[in-house]
C-alpha positions as CSV (number, residue, x, y, z in Angstrom):
1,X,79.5,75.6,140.0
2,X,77.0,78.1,138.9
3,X,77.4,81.2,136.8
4,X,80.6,83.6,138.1
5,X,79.8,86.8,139.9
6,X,80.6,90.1,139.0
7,X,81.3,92.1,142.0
8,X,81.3,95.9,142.1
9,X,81.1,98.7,144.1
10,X,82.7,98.9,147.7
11,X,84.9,95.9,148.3
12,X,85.8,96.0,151.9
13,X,89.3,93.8,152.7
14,X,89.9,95.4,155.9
15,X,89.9,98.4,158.1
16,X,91.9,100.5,155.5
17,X,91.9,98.4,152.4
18,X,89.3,98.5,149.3
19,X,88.8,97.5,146.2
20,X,86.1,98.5,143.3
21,X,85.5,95.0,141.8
22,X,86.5,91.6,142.1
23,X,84.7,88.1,140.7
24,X,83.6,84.7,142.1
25,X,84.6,82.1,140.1
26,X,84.3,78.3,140.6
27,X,82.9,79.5,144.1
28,X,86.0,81.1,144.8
29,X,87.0,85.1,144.4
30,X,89.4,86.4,141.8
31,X,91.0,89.7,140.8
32,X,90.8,88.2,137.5
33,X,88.2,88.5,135.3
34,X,86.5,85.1,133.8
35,X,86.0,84.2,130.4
36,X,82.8,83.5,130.6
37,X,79.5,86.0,131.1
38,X,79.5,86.9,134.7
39,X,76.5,87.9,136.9
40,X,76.3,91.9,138.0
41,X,76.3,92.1,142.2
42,X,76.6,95.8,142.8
43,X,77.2,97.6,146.8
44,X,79.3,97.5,149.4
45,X,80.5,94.0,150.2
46,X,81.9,92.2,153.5
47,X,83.2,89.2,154.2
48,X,80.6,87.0,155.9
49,X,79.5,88.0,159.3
50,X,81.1,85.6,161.9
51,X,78.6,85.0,165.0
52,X,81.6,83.7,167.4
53,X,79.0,82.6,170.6
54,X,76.3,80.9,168.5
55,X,74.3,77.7,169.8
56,X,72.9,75.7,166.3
57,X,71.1,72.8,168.2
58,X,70.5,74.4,171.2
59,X,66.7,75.4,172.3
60,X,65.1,76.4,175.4
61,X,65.3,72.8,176.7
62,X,68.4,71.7,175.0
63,X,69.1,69.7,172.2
64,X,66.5,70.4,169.7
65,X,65.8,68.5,166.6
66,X,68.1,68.0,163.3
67,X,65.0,70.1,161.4
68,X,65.0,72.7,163.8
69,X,68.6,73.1,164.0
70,X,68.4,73.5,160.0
71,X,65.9,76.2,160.3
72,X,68.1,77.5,163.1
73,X,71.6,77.7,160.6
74,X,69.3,79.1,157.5
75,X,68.1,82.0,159.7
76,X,71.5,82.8,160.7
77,X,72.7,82.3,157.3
78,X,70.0,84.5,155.7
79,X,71.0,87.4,158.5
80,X,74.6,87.6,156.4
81,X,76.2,85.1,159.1
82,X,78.0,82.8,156.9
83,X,80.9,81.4,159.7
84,X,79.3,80.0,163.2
85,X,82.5,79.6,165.7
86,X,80.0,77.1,168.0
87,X,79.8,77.8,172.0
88,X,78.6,74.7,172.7
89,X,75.7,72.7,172.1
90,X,74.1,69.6,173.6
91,X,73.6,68.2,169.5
92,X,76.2,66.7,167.7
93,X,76.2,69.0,164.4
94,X,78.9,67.5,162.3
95,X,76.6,67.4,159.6
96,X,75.8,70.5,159.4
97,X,79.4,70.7,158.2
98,X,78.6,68.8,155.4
99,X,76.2,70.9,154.0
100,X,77.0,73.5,151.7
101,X,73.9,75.7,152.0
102,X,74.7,76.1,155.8
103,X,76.7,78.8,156.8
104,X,80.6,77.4,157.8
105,X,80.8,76.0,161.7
106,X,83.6,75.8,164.0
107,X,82.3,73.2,166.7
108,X,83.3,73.7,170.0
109,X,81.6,70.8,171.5
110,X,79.6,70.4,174.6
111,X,79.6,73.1,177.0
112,X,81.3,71.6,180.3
113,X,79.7,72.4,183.8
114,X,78.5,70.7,186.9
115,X,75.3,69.9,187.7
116,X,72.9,71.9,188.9
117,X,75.9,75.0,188.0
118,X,74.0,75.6,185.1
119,X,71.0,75.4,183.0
120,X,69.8,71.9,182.8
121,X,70.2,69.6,179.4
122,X,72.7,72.6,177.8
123,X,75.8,71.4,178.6
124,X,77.9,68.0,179.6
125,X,77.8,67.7,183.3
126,X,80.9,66.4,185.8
127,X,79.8,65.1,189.0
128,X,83.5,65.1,189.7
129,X,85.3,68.0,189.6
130,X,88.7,66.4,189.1
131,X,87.3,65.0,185.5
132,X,87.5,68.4,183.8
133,X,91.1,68.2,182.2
134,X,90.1,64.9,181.1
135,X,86.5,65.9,179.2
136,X,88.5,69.0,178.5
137,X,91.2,67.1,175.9
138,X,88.0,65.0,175.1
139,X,86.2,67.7,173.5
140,X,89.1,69.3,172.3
141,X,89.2,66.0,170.5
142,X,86.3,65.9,169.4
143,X,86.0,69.7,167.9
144,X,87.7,71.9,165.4
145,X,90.7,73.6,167.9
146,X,87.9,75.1,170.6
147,X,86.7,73.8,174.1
148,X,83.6,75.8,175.9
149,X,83.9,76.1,180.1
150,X,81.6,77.1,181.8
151,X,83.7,78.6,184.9
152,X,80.4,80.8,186.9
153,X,76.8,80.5,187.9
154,X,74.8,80.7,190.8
155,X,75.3,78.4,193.6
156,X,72.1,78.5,195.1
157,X,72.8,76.0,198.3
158,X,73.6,79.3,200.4
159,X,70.3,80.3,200.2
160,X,69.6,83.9,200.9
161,X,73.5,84.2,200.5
162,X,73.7,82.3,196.6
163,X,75.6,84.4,194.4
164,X,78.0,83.5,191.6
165,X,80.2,81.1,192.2
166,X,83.4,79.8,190.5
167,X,82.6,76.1,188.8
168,X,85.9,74.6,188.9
169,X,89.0,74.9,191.4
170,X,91.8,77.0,190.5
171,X,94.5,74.4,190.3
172,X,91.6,71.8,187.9
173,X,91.1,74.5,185.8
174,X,94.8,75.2,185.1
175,X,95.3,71.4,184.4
176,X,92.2,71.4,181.7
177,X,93.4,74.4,180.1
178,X,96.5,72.8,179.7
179,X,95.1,69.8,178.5
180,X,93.1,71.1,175.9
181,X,95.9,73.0,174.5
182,X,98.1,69.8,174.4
183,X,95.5,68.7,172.2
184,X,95.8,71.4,170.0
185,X,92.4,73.3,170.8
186,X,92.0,77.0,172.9
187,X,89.6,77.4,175.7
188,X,86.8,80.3,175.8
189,X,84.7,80.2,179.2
190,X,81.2,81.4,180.0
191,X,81.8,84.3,182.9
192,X,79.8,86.6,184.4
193,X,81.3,87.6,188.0
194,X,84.5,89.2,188.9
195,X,86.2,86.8,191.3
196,X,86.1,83.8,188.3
197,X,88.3,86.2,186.3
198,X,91.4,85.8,188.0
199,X,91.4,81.8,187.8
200,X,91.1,82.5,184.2
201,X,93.8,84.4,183.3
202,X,96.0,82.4,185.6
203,X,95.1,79.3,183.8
204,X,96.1,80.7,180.2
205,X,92.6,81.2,178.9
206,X,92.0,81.7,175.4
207,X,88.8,83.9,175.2
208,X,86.0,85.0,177.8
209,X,82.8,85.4,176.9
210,X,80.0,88.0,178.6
211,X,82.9,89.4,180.7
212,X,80.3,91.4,182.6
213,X,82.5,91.4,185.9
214,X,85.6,92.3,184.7
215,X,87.6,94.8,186.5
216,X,90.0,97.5,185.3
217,X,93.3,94.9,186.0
218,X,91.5,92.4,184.2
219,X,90.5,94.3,181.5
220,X,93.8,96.0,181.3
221,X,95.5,92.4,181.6
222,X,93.0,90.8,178.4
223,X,94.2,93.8,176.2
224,X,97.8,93.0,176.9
225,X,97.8,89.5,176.5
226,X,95.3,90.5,173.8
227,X,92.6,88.1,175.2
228,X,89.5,88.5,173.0
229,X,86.3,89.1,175.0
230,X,83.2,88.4,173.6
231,X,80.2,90.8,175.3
232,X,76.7,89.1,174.2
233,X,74.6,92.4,175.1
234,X,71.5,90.8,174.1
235,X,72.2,88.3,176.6
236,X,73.0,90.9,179.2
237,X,70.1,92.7,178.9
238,X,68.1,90.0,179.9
239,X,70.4,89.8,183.6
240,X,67.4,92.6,184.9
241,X,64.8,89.6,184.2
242,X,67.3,87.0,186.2
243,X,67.6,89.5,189.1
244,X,63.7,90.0,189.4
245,X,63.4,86.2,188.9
246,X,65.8,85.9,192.2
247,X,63.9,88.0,193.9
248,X,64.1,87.5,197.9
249,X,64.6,84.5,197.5
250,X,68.6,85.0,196.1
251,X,69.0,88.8,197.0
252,X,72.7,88.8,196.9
253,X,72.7,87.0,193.5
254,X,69.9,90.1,192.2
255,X,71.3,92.6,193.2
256,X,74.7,91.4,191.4
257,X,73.1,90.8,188.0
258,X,71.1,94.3,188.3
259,X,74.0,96.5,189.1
260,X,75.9,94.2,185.9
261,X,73.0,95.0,184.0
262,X,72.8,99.0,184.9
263,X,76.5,99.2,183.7
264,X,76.5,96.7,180.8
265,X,77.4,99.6,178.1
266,X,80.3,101.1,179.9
267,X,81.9,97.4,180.8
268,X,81.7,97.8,176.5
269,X,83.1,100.8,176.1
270,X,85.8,100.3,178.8
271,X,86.8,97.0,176.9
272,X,86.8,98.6,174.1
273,X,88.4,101.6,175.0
274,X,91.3,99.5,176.7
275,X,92.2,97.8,173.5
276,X,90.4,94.7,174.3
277,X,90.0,92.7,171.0
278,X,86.4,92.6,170.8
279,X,84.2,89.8,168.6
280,X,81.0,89.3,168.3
281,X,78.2,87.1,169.3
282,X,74.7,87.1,169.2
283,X,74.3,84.1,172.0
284,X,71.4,82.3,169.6
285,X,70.0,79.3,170.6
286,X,68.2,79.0,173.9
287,X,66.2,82.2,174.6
288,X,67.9,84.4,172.0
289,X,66.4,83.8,168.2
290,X,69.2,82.9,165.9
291,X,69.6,85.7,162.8
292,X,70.3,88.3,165.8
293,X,73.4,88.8,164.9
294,X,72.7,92.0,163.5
295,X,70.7,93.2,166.6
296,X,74.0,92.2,169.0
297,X,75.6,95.1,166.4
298,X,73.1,97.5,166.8
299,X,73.7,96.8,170.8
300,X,77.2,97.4,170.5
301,X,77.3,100.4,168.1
302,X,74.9,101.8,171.4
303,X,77.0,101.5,174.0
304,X,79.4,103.6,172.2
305,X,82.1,101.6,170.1
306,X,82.3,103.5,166.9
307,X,80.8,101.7,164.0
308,X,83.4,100.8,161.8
309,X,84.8,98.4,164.5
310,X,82.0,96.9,165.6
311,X,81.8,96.1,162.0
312,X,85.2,94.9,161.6
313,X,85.0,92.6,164.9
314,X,82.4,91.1,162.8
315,X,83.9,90.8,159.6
316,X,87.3,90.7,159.1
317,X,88.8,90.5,161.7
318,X,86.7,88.0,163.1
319,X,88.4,86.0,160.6
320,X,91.8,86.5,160.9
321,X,91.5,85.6,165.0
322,X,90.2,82.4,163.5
323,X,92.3,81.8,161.0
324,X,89.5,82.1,158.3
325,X,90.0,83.7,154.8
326,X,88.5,87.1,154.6
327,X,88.2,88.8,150.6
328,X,91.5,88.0,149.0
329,X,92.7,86.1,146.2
330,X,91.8,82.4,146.1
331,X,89.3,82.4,149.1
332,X,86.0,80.8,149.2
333,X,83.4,83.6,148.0
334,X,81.6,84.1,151.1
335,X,80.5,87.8,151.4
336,X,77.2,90.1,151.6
337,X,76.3,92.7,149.9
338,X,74.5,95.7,151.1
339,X,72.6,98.7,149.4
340,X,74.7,101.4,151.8
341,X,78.0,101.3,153.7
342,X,77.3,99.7,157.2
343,X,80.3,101.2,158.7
344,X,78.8,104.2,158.8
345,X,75.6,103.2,159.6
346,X,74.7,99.4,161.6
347,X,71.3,99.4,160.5
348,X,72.4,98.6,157.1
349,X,73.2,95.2,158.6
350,X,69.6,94.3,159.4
351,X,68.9,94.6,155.4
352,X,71.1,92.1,153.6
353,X,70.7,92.8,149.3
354,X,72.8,89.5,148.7
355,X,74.5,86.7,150.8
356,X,76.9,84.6,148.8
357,X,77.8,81.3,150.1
358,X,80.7,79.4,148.6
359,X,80.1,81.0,145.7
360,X,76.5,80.8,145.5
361,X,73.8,83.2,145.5
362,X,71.5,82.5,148.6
């Protein structure tokens, strides 16, 4: 390994621990200090960002290239995301995993929809409905303890009726939850509308992501069972695009995505506000640049959750809901360093002074 790291200044370990100094040794950190010359890193320091709903291999038309899902990772790596927890994509990126200039990546797999219920070369499609518990425990297989649903979109054979629809039956997607956590994996779904919701919790799901039709009960219910809801703003911004895209043609379907749009920060602050456990994801891949992580922040901190947790949901505990070694003795030295305290200010988060990355300076 290369020369150890001396770091100083603001150590954050959690939401009420610090510590002045620490060291990266043998790409891993240490209270103790090394024998041999260490390297000054001086600011306050975080445990890698975690992006949680993050698409390396994923482009506008699918599966993109094994160079541009490289250039993807590096500009999410350089944006102080150093752990990917995957939410699908239509490339196989096990090797990224076997890079170690590549931020860590928890691979979720394929996404799993239907065809033409959802956007075309993304996901895995079923013709048969009854196949999902099957390709459920396949991808649970397959990935490292995380399957990806995708339980709504439009159904657009009601024509001026088509609205968001529920993807699987209740009782199918019960049995696939329950097969993919007989094969040792948890389930996070793609959900924008209220009635999917229900099936959801009924089937013992794991994680929801966009959440934009969530109702008080549900939201009340996903802080009880303490359900984390991921709430990709960046993405949800764009639902005012979709509904002028529908158009007459789907006015049922526009005017649901506009009236989720119009309340898109207070479905935020209402999750958070229940107690909702909140991560973070910045949706990359497809239409969203990866390295936005920092943006989705920003987004969050606006609708009104106070900074410091918004920070935290990426950081730390991010980590722990994964089971991923924050700053503590003996873990791999992944942190960033900034010049000012981003839990008092999110821009900060935008201008990374140092990303270390198993030890190394990036």
């Amino acid at each position: 390994m290369g020369q150890p790291l001396h770091l100083t200044g603001t150590i954050v370990v959690g939401d009420t621990a610090e510590i002045d100094e620490c060291w990266v040794v043998d790409g891993r950190l240490t209270l103790d200090e090394p024998a041999d010359p260490a390297r000054e890193v001086e600011g306050w320091v975080l445990s890698g960002l975690v992006d949680v709903h993050c698409h390396i291999g994923l482009g506008p038309g699918g599966a993109v290239s094994v160079e541009e899902a490289e250039v993807q990772a590096k500009a999410d790596r350089e944006a102080g995301t150093l752990l990917v927890r995957d939410a699908g994509s239509p490339q196989d990126t096990r090797w990224v995993q076997q890079r170690t200039d590549l931020p860590r990546l928890i691979r979720a797999g394929h996404h799993l929809a239907r065809p033409k219920r959802y956007l075309r070369h993304y996901g895995r499609e079923l013709d048969d409905v009854t196949r999902l518990p099957q390709a459920m425990a396949e991808e649970a297989a397959s990935g490292d303890g995380w399957v990806k649903i995708v339980a709504d979109w439009i159904d657009r054979s009601e024509g001026a009726d088509s609205d968001l629809r529920p993807l699987w039956p209740a009782d199918v997607l019960a049995e696939g939850v329950a097969a993919a956590h007989e094969a040792g994996a948890k389930v996070t779904a793609h959900a924008f509308s209220r009635e999917v919701v229900d099936d959801l919790l009924d089937a013992g799901i794991d994680g929801i992501e966009h959440g934009t039709g969530m109702t008080a009960d549900h939201i009340a219910e996903a802080a009880r069972r303490r359900i984390p809801v991921t709430p990709t703003l960046l993405q949800v911004d764009h639902f005012a695009g979709f509904a002028a895209q529908a158009g007459a043609k789907y006015p049922v379907y526009a005017r649901r995505m506009l009236a989720m749009h119009e309340r898109r920060h207070a479905q935020v602050r209402a999750f958070h506000e229940a107690g909702v456990p909140l991560l973070m994801g910045s949706d990359a891949g497809g239409t969203i640049a990866h390295g936005s992580l920092p943006a989705e922040l920003a987004e969050v901190v606006r609708a009104g959750v106070p900074v410091l947790d918004v920070v935290a949901a990426a950081s730390w505990r991010a980590r722990d809901l994964l089971g991923v070694p924050g700053i503590r003795e003996g873990a791999p030295a992944d942190v960033v360093v900034y010049a000012a305290d981003p839990r008092e200010d999110v821009a900060v988060l935008e201008r990374p002074q140092a990303v270390v990355l198993r030890g190394e300076l990036v």
